[in-house]
C-alpha positions in Angstrom: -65.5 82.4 -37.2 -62.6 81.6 -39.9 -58.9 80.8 -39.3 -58.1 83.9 -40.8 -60.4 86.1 -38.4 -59.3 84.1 -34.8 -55.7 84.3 -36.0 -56.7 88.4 -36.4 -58.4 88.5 -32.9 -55.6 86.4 -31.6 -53.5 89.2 -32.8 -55.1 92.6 -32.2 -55.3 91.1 -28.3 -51.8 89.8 -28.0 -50.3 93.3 -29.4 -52.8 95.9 -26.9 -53.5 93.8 -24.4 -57.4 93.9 -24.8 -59.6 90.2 -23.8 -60.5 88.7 -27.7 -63.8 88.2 -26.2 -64.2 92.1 -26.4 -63.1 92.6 -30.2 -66.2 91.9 -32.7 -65.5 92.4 -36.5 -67.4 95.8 -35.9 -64.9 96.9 -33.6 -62.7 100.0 -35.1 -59.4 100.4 -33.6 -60.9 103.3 -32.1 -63.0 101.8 -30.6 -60.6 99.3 -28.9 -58.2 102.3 -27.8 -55.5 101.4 -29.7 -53.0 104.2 -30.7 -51.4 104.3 -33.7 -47.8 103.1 -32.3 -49.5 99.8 -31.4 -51.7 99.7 -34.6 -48.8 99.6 -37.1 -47.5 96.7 -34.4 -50.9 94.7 -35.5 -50.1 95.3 -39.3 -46.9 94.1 -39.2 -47.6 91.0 -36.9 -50.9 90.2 -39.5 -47.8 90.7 -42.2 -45.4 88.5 -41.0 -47.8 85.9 -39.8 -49.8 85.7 -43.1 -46.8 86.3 -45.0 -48.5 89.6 -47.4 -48.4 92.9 -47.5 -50.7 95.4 -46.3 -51.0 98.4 -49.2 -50.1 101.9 -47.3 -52.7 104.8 -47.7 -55.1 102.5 -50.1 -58.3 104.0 -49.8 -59.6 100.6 -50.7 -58.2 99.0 -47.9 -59.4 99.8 -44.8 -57.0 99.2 -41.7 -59.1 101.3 -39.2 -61.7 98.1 -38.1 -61.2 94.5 -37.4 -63.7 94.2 -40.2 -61.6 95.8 -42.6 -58.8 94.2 -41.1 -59.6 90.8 -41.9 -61.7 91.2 -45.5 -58.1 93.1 -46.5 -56.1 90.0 -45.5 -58.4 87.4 -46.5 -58.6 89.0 -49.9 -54.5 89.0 -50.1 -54.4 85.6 -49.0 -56.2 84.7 -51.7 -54.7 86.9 -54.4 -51.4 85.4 -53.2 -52.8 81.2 -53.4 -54.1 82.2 -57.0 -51.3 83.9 -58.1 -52.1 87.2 -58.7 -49.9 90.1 -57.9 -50.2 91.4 -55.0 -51.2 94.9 -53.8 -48.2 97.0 -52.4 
C-alpha cells in the first residue's frame, strides 16, 4: 500500500468514523455509508493535507470510491512535482 493510499484510509476513517481495516480501494463511499456532508469533509482534509485541488464535477475524476479517490490525488500529486498545471 503507498503513502499516498494509507494517508487516504487514514483519512476517510478519521472523518466517518469507520475501522481503516474495513475500507479496500474497491470500497465506494456508498458503500462505506458516508453521506455527502461528511464526503466533501474527506475532500477537503485529502486537499489540505496533499496540498491540491480536487476538480468539481470532472467526469474524469471520480470522487465516489476510495479507488478513484486515491488514482485522482496521486495523479495531482504528480502533476504538481512535475510542474504541470493543475486541474481546477
Amino acid at each position: 500500500m503507498s503513502n499516498v493510499q494509507e494517508t487516504i484510509f487514514a483519512i476517510i476513517a478519521k472523518e466517518s468514523g469507520i475501522e481503516a481495516s474495513k475500507i479496500t480501494l474497491e470500497s465506494t463511499l456508498k458503500d462505506l455509508e458516508i453521506d455527502s456532508l461528511d464526503a466533501v469533509q474527506i475532500i477537503f482534509e485529502l486537499e489540505d493535507k496533499f496540498k491540491i485541488t480536487l476538480p468539481d464535477r470532472d467526469p474524469t475524476v471520480d470522487t465516489d470510491s476510495v479507488q478513484g479517490l486515491v488514482t485522482a490525488v496521486e495523479r495531482l500529486i504528480a502533476e504538481k512535482e512535475a510542474g504541470a498545471p493543475v486541474l481546477s
